[in-house]
N, C-alpha and C positions, 0 to 999 in steps of 0.2 A: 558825523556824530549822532544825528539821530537815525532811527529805523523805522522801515515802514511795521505797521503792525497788520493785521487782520483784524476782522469785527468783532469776532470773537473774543481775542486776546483783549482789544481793545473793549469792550464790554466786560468782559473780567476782570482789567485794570482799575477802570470806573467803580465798579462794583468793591474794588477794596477801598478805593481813595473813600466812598461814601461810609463805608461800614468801621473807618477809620475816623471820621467825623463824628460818625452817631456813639462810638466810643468815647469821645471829647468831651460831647454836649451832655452825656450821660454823667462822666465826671466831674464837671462842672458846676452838672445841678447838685449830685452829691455834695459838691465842696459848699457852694450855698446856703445848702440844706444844715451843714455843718455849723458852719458860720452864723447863721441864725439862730442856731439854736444856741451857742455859745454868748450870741450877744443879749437875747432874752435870760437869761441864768447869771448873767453880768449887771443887768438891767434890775432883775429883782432882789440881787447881793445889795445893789445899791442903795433903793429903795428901803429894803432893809436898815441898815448904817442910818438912814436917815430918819425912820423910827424914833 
């Protein structure tokens, strides 16, 4: 089932597994960054009302 690889290949592998991670954590913070800022705008509606 499995196959032998070279270093090569096997450093190219790597190299997508990583650059697929850093594509994660990129969207993640994105989503965060989202998130935040929807809950401060939530936060000050509230505030508001309580005026």
């Amino acid at each position: 089932m499995s196959k032998k690889v070279g270093p090569k290949e096997y450093e190219v592998a790597w190299r997508s597994v990583l650059d697929c991670v850093d594509g994660i954590k990129e969207e993640l913070s994105w989503s965060k960054d989202v998130t935040a800022k929807i809950l401060i705008e939530l936060a000050g509606k509230i505030e508001n009302e309580e005026d």
